[in-house]
Every structure is written in C-alpha cells, then in structure tokens.
N, C-alpha and C positions, 0 to 999 in steps of 0.2 A: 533478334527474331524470337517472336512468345515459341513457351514449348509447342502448341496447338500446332500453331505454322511449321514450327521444324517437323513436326512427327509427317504434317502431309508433305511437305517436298520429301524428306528420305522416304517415305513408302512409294512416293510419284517418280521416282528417280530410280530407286531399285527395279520397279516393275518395269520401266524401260530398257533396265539396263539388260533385263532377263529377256525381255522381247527379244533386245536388238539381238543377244545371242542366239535365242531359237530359230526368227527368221530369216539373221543376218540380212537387209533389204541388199540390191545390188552386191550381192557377193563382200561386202564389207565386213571387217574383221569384228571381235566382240570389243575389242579395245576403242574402238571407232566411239559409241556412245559411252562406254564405262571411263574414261579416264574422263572427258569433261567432266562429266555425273560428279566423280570423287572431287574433281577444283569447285565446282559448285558449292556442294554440300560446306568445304573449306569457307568461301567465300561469302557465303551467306550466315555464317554461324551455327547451322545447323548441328555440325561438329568442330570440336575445340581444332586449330592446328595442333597441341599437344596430344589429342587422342585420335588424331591422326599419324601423325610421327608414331604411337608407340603401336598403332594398327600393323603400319607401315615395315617397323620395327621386326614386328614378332612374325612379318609372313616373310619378310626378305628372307632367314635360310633355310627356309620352306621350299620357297621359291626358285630359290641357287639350287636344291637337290632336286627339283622337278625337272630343271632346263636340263642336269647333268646325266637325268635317267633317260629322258627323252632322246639326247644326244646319244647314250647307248642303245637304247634301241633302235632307231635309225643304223647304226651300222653293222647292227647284229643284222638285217634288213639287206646293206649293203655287201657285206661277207656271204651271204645267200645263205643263210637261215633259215627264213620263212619259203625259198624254195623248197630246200630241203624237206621243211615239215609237210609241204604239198607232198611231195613225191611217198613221204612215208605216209600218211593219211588214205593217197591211193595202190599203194601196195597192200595195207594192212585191210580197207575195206572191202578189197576183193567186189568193186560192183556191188554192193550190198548195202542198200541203205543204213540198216540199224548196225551195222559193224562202223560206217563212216561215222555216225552221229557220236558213235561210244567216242571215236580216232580226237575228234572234236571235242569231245571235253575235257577230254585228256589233255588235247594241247594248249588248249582257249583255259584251260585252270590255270597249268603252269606258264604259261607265257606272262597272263594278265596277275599274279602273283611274283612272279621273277622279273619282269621289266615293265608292267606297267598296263591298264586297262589300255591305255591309247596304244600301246603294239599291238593288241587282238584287235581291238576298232581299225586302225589305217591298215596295219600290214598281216593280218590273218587275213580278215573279211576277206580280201580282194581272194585270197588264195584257197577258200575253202570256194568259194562259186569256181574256181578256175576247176578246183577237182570235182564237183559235183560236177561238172559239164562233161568235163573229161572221162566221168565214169556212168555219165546216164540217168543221173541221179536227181531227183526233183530238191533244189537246194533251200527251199523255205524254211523245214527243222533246223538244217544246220547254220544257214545264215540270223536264225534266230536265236540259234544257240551260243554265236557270237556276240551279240547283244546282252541276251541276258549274264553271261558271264564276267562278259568287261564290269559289269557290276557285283553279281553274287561272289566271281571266287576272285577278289579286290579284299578282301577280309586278312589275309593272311602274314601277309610281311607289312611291314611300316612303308615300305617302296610300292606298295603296289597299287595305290591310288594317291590322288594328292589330299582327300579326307581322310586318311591312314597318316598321313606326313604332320596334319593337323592334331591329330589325336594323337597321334605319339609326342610330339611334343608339351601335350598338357597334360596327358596320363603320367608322365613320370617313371614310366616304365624301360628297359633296356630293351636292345631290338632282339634278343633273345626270350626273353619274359613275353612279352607283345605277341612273338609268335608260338611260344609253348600255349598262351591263354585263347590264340584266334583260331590255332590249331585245328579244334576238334568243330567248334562252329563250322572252319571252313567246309569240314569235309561231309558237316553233317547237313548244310546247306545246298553244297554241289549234289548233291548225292539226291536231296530232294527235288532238286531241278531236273535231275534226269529224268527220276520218274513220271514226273510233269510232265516234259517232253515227250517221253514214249509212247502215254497215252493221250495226251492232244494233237501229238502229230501222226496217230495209229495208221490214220489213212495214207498219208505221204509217205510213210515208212514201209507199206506192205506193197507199194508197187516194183515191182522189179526195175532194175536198169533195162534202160532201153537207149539205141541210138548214141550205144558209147565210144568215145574218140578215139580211134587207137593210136597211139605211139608209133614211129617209126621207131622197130629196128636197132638202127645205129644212134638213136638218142640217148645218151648216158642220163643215169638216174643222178643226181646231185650227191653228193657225201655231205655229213652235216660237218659244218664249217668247225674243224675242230681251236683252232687260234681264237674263235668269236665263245664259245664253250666255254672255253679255259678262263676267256678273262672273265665273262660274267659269274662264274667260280667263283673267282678269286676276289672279284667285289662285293661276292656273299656275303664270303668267308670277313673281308674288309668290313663289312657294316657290322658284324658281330664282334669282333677286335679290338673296332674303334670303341661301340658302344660298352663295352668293358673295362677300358681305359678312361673312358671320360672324353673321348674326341667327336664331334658330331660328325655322324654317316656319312654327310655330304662329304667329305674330304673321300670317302673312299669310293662314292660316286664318281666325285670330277677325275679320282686316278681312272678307274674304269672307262668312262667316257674317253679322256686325254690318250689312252694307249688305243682305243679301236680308231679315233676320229685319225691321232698320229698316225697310225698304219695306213688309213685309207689316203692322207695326203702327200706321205711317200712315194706310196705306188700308183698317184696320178689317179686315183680313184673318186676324188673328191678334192675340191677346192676351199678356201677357207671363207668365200662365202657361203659354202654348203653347209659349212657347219656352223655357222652364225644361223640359220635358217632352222637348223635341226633344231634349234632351241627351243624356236615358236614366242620370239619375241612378244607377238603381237599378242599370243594367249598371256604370258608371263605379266604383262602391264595389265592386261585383262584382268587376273586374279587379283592383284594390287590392289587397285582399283576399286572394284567389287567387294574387297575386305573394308577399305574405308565406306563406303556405300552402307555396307550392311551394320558398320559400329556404330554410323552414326543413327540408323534405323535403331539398332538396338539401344542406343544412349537417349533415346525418344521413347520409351515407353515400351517394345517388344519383350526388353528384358522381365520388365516387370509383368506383364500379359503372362508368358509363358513359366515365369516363376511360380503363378496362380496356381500354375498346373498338370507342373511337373510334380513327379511321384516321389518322394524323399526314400531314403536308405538305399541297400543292393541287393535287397533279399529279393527270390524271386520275381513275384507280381510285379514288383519296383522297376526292375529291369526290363518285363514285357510290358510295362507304363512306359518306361522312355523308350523304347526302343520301338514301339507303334506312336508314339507323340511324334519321335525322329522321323519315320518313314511316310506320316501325312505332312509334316512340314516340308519333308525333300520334295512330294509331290507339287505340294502347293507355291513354293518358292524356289526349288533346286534344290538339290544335294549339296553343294558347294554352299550357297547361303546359310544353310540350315544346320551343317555342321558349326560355319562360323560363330551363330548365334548358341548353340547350344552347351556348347562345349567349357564357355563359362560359367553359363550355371551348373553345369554338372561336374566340372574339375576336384569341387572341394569334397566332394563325396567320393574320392578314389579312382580309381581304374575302372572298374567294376561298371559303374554310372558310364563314365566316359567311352566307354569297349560297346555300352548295351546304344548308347547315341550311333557310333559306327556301324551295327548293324543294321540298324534303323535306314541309317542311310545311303549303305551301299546293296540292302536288296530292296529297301523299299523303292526307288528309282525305277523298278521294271514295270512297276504299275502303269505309266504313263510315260508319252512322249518325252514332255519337258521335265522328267524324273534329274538326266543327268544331264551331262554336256555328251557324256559317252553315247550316249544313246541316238541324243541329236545326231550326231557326227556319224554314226553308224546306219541313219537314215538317209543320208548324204549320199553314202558313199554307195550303201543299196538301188537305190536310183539311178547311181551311174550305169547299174547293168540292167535296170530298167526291167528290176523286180518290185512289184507294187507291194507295199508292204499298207495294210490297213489300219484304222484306228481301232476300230469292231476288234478286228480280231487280237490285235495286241496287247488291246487291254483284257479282253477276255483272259487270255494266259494268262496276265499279268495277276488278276483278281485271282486265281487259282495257284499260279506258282507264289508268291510274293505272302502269302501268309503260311503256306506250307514250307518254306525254307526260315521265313523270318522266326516263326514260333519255336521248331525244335534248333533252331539255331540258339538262339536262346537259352532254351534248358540250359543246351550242351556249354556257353557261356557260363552258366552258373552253375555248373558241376566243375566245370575246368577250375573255377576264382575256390572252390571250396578244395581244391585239391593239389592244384597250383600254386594257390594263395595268391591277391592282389597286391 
C-alpha cells in the first residue's frame, strides 16, 4: 500500500473507531469496531506487524495496571464506600446547596486521584444525584462537577487516569516525583474549577432546598468501610515503594486489587466471574486496539504534521504551546488518541514537555462532549436519571472553565519543574 492510501485508511479507521465509541450504536462495546480497525490496518500494510507488536508491547503493562485499579475500585464500591461518602456528603451539606458542591469536590478530587476518574464517572455519579434528591437540592452543579473532575483533578497520581499511566511511563519519572511536580497544578486547577462553578451555577446554587427526603429514624448512617481504606493505603504506600526500588506499580495494584476482590469472594460477596468483569475486558481490548490504530495514523504522516508545530524547549510559553496544541487535539480526536500521538514527540525533551501534554489533555477534554471517554460515559449514566444535560450549555462552561484551570495550571507546572527540578 503507497503512503497516500495508508495515511487515508488510518485516519478512515481511527475516525470510526472514535465514532463507534462515542455513540456505541446498539449498546455495542468500543472493542466491537476497534479491534477489526487494529487487524485491518495489520493486514493491509498500513502498519508494520513489527510496529504493531512494539505498540502492543509498550501499552500491555499500562493496561495490566488499569484492569487492577479498576478491579479496586469496584470493591471499594462493593465494601460500601461510595455509600458512605453519600451519607457524609449529606450530613456535612446540611440541605445547602453551596456546602454540597464544596462536599463534591472534595470527594470527586480524591476519589478521581486515588482510584481513578471512572470511580467518580460510574460509582460517585450515581451517588451524588441520590443525595441531591435526598436533600432537595437542584443536582446539575453537582452532577457537573463530576464530570468535570473525572478529568481536571486526574493530574495528580500516575493511577489516576490511564493518560497519566502513559505519561508516567515515557516521562521517566518516579511515582513520587510525578506527584511532587503534578502537585500544585493539581490543586491549582481544582481550585479554578470551583470558582467557575460558583459563578455559572450562581442561580442553582441560591435556591434553597425544597421537597427534601427525609430518613427514617432507625436508618443507620453507613461507617466508611475501614478494611477498604486501609488497603487502598497500603497500595499507595505500594506504588511509592515499588517505584523506589525499581518494581513497576502494577505489581502493587494487582496486590491491592487480589486482597479486596479475595475478601469479597470469601465472604460470598462476589463471584469470580464478577471480577473478570470488573476488569472491563471489553474496554482493555479497546485501548489496544486504538493504540495500534493511532501508530499506525501516526506512522502515516501525523507525526510529522504535529512535529511542524509543536513548540520546542520547557521554558514557559513552550509549555502553554503544547499544553493548548494537547487540549485542541483531545478535543478534535480524544484524549486517549492524542496523548498517544503526542507523547513521542515530546518524550525527548524531558518531563516538563511530557507533564505540560498531560495537562493539555486531561482539562482540555471538558470543553466538549467527545473530549474524553470519561465524559461520554458520565453522559450515559446522566440520562439514566433522566437529567438532560445540553450541548449549549456544556460547552459554554467548558469555554470558560478549560482555559481558566488549563492556563494557571500551567504556570504552576513550571514553577513546580523550576523548584522540584524535572
């Protein structure tokens, strides 16, 4: 096949592959068109089988540590957790819109940093509408505040997105280092989404509860699950240990997962097909998949296009060059694709480059629907309770929050690498 023809099937095949993700037709998995997609591209020459295999190669224990976080969060899920955090959510907001919204960032940070943007997407969502109901409360700030988080506070740990899992492994960095340098971004990110928040959502937030559910009585408030605490602890503690020693993280994932999933199929809580499930098979082929898809797009001329124009060095402006280059490509092709593609060219220029790509792509994503997977999936799941969520207005926030977190996220990136050192 001439390069001409390879470059249009991989960009005909990628676009598909992103379709079939966003509007999954009949409920069909993303792995549904993406893995043909990847034997195509094989089969046609578009890509080498050799830069296949080493695509294949480099996301396999990417991918091993995504299934094993996933698996922990689900049983953190299952040990009742995320009841818990409902129940403390509406104690602490007192019927009070802007006390909830604060409860919510709080926990939509550290959740989506400590187990993973898809715990706040599948297993907050659901629970922060349960407590808006329950307390009266008009739930669109906060149910949007899950969304935008599963992407903004993802910056923080190597675990907390799987474009974090990518980037740590070509920055070079320790999971220690990773998070001393994502640190202050993270907080100086969140912290801009708030204010965003308070004043686009001013009207929602000034109506009082109304028409709130009350509790019976003899309902017990949940205790947070101290056995599911400890171990997510201790797989912290595990990722920073390994990565000091020279052991990759996953090994202290799969321990973490291995003792919440053991416990649940002790005590009859869970089967072992449950936790082949919790994995998300059918996502994990997905991402494979999708990685050869986009090599060999990139082995077709992308590299070269965005080589054109990307910003060279880590000095400032360089950083707020790729880190806005990042966040229109997430848009325009995914976060997932666009870290793929990026991340090469930007490797050999340090940490610095590579960290300023990550930001790019995990706040640029709130600007639009098809920004992430996380977003898709959190529209989903919105819909189930059959709150309309708009284009109008989502992008609206979006255009307003997404440069006011991206920009002093930023700075605060390159004050951290000046003092942290990359």
């Amino acid at each position: 096949m001439n390069s001409a023809s390879a470059e249009a099937l991989s960009v005909v095949l990628l676009v598909a592959v992103l379709a079939c993700a966003v509007v999954r037709p009949f409920g069909l998995p993303e792995a549904v068109v993406a893995v043909p997609a990847a034997g195509l591209v094989v089969v046609t020459g578009a890509i080498s089988p050799e830069h296949a295999w080493q695509e294949a190669e480099r996301l396999g224990p990417v991918v091993g540590f995504l299934a094993a976080v996933l698996v922990l969060a689900h049983f953190c899920d299952v040990e009742g957790l995320f009841r818990a955090c409902g129940a403390w959510m509406a104690r602490r907001a007192e019927n009070r819109p802007k006390r909830l919204l604060t409860s919510v960032f709080v926990l939509a940070s550290a959740i989506t940093a400590v187990l993973s943007l898809d715990a706040t997407v599948v297993l907050l969502t659901p629970v922060v509408f349960a407590t808006a109901a329950r307390s009266g409360i008009r739930p669109k700030p906060h149910s949007y505040a899950c969304a935008h988080l599963s992407n903004t506070a993802s910056l923080l740990l190597p675990v907390s997105n799987l474009t974090n899992l990518l980037a740590f492994s070509a920055s070079g960095l320790s999971f220690t280092r990773f998070a001393a340098l994502m640190a202050l971004p993270w907080l100086v990110a969140i912290g801009a989404e708030y204010l965003v928040f308070r004043r686009f959502f001013a009207a929602d937030l000034a109506v009082a509860a109304q028409d709130a559910v009350s509790r019976p009585e003899t309902e017990d408030t949940p205790a947070f699950p101290l056995f599911a605490l400890v171990t997510v602890g201790c797989t912290l503690a595990g990722f920073v240990v390994a990565s000091a020693v020279g052991i990759d993280p996953a090994w202290a994932a799969l321990a973490g997962a291995l003792v919440l999933a053991g416990r649940a199929l002790l005590r009859r809580r869970a089967t072992p097909v449950a936790v082949l499930r919790a994995t998300a098979p059918g996502f994990l082929a997905f991402v494979l998949a999708l990685g050869v898809v986009v090599r060999a797009v990139v082995d077709n001329g992308l590299a070269d296009a965005l080589g054109r124009v990307l910003p060279d060095g880590t000095g400032l402006v360089a950083l707020l060059g790729i880190a806005a280059l990042a966040a229109v490509l997430a848009n325009l092709i995914n976060n997932l694709p666009a870290v793929l593609v990026l991340l090469p060219l930007t490797a050999t220029a340090g940490p610095g480059a590579v960290l300023a790509v990550l930001l790019g792509v995990n706040i640029g994503p709130n600007l639009t629907y098809a920004g992430s997977l996380a977003t898709l999936l959190w529209r989903r799941i919105v819909h189930r309770y059959e709150h309309e969520v708009g284009i109008g207005e989502f992008t609206r926030l979006g255009l307003i929050s997404v440069p006011a977190a991206l920009i002093p996220a930023v700075v605060a990136l390159w004050g951290s690498l000046l003092v942290v050192g990359g």
